[in-house]
N, C-alpha and C positions, 0 to 999 in steps of 0.2 A: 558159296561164291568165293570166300577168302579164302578156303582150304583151295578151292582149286588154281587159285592164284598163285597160293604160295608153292603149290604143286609144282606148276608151270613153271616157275623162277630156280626151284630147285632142279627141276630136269635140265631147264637149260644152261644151270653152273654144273651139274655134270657133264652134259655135251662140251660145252668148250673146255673142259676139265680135259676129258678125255680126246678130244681133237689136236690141241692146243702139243705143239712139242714140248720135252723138258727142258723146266726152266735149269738157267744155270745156276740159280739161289738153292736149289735142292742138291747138285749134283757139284762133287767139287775138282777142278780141274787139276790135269797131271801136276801143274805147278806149286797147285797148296797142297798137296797128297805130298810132295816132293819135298818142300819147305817145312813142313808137318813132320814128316821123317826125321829129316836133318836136325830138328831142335831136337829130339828124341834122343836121338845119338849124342849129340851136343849135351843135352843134361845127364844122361848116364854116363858120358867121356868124365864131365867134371866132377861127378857124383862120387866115380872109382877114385881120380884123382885126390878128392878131399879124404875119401878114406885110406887111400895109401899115404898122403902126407902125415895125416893121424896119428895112424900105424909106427910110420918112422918116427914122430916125436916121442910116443912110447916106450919105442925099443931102443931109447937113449940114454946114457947113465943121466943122474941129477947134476951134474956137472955139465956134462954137453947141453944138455935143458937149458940150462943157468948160461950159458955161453951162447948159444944160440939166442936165446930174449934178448937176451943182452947186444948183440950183434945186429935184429929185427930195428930194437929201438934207434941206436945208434945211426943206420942207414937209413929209417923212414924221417930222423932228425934231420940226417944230409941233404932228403932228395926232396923235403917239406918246401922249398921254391921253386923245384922241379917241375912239379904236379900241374897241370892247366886245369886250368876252370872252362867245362866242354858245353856248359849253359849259359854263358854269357854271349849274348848277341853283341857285333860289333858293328857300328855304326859308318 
């Protein structure tokens, strides 16, 4: 008597299984396929990016090194009141 119960409840979660349209949680729309894409690119763009800046610190004498840090410090010194704070809620 139970087995055919459970029978019963399983056929009928297949019928509306298969009646039932696709859901949209399964199938994902042109716009996250889209958005999905985009980061992709966006992380490979910045990916190239960090290796070509690499690249260039490399292929610089120890003196343009030493100039360049030096120059890094110096401006991130400058612009340290610059900077907003983009987490603070204003009231």
């Amino acid at each position: 008597m139970l087995k055919q119960l459970r029978l019963k409840y399983i056929i009928l979660i297949l019928l509306s299984v298969a009646i039932t349209p696709g859901c949209s949680l399964f199938h994902k729309s042109s716009r996250q396929k889209a958005e999905k894409k985009m980061a992709a690119t966006e992380a490979k763009g910045n990916k190239e990016y960090e290796d070509a800046l690499r690249q260039h610190k490399k292929n610089q004498s120890k003196r343009t090194g030493k100039m360049m840090k030096k120059s890094k410090r110096h401006s991130d010194r400058l612009n340290r009141g610059k900077k907003k704070n983009h987490t603070r809620k204003h009231c």
